[in-house]
C-alpha positions in Angstrom: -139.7 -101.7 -27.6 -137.1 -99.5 -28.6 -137.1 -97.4 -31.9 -134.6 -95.4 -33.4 -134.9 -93.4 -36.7 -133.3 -95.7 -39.4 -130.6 -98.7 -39.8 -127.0 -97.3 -40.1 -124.7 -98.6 -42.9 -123.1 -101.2 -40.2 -126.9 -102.1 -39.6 -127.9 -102.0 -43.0 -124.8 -104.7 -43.9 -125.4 -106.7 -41.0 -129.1 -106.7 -40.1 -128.6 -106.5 -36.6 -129.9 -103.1 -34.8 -127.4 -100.7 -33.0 -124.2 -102.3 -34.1 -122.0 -99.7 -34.6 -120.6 -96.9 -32.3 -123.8 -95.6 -31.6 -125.2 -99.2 -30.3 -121.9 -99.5 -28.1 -123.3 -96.3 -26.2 -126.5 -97.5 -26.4 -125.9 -100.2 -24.7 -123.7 -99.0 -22.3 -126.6 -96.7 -20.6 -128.5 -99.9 -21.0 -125.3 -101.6 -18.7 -126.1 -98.6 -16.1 -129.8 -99.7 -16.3 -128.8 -103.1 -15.3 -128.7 -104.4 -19.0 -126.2 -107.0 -20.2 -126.6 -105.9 -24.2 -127.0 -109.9 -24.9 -130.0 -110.1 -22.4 -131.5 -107.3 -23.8 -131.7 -108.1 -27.2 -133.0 -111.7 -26.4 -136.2 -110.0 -24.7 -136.4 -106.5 -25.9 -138.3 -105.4 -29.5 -135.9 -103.4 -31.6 -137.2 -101.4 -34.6 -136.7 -98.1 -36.5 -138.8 -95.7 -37.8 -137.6 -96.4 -41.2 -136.8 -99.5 -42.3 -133.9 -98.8 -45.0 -130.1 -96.9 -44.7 -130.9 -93.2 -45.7 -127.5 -92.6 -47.0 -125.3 -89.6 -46.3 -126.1 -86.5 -46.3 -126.1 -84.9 -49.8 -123.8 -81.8 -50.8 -124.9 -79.3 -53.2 -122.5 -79.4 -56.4 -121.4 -76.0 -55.2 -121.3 -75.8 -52.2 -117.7 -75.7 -50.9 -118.3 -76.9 -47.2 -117.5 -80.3 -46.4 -120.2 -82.7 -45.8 -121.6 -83.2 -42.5 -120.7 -86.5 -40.6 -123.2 -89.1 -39.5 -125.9 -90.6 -42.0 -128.9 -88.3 -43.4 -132.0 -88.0 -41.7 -134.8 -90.0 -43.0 -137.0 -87.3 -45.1 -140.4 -87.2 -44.4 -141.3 -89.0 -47.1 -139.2 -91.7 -46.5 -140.8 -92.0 -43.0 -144.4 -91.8 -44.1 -143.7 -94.9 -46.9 -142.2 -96.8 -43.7 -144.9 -95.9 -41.1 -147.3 -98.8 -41.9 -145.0 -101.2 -41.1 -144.0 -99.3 -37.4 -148.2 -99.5 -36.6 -148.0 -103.0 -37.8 -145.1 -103.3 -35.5 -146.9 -102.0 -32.3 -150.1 -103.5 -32.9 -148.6 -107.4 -32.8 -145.6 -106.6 -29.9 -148.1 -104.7 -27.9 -145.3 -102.7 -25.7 -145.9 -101.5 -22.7 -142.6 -99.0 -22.6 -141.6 -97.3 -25.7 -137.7 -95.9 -25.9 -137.4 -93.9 -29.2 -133.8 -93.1 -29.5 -133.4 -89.9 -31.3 -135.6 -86.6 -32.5 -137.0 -88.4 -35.4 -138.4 -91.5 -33.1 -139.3 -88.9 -29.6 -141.2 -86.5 -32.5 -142.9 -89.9 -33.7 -143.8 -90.1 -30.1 -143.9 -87.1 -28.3 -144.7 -84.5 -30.8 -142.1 -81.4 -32.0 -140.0 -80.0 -28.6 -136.6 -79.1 -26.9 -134.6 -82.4 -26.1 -133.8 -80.5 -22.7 -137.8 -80.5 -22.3 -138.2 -84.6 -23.2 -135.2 -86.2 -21.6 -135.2 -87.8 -18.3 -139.3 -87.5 -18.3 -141.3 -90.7 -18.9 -144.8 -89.8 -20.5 -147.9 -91.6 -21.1 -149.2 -92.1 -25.1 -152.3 -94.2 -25.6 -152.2 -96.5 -23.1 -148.0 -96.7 -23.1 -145.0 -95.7 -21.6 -142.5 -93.6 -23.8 -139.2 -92.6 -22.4 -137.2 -91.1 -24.7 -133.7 -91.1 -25.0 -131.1 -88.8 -27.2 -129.4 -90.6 -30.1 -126.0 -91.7 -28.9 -124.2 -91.0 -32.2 -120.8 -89.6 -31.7 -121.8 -87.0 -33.7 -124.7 -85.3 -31.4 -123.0 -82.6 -29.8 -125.8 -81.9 -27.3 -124.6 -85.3 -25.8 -121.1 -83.0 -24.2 -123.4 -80.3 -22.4 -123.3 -81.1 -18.3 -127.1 -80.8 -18.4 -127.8 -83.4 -21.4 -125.5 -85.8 -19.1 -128.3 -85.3 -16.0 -131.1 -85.9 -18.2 -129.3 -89.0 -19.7 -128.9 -90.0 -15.8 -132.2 -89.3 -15.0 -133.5 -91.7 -18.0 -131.4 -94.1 -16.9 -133.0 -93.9 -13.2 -136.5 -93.8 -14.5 -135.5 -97.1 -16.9 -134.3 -98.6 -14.3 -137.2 -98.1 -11.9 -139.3 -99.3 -14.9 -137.7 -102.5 -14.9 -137.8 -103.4 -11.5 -141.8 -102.4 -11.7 -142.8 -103.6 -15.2 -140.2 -106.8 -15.2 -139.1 -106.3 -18.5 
């Protein structure tokens, strides 16, 4: 099951999950994983933690910077409206590996902590696998750094390991 934080405007327009440039990088680790992107949305649960397009990020009326790229984080209570439906979610899929893609799904998760410290690890959550993964939003700088690009490898080895094992 994978779960990211909230549909994107290209989502939200077109109902289908990690669509826009985000989903192409997505699925392109997925491709390293041994992943077609067609085979894994035919077998592979994909949710978010919320369930509706957050919007932009807002601007104070006077503030004079420009507004930050990407789409706003869901607020908390946004999230805490939305999370009956994710335990809903889990309770009838029943997955055995959990991916949340991005700090607002690996907090869901994992708790509060340094992406450096989560990355490339696989943990164990009542009874599941989680491996969590950083968003791939073109606008996640912490994407560029040499030692994100390891722990993006070593996710990638671990999911792939996990699929031989777990036959997903």
């Amino acid at each position: 099951m994978v779960v990211g934080q909230a549909p994107g405007v290209q989502e939200w327009g077109n109902g289908r999950p990690f669509s826009g440039p985000a989903g192409r990088r997505l699925f392109q680790w997925f491709g390293e994983a041994g992943w077609r992107e067609d085979e894994f949305r035919a077998t592979q649960y994909i949710t978010a933690i919320t369930k509706c397009y957050p919007g932009k990020p807002l601007r104070p009326a006077t503030s004079s910077k420009p507004q930050s790229h990407g789409d706003r984080v869901p607020s908390a209570a946004q999230r805490n409206l939305c999370a009956p439906f994710l335990e809903q979610e889990l309770e009838i899929i029943q997955p055995e590996l959990i991916l949340p893609i991005g700090r607002v799904a690996i907090n869901r998760f994992l708790g509060e902590g340094k992406l450096a410290n989560l990355i490339g690890d696989v943990f164990e959550r009542n009874g599941r696998l989680v491996l969590p993964f950083p968003h791939p939003s073109g606008a996640n700088v912490w994407l560029n750094r040499p030692e994100s690009k390891r722990l993006i490898e070593a996710a990638l080895h671990h999911l792939r390991q996990l699929k031989k094992g777990m036959q997903l």
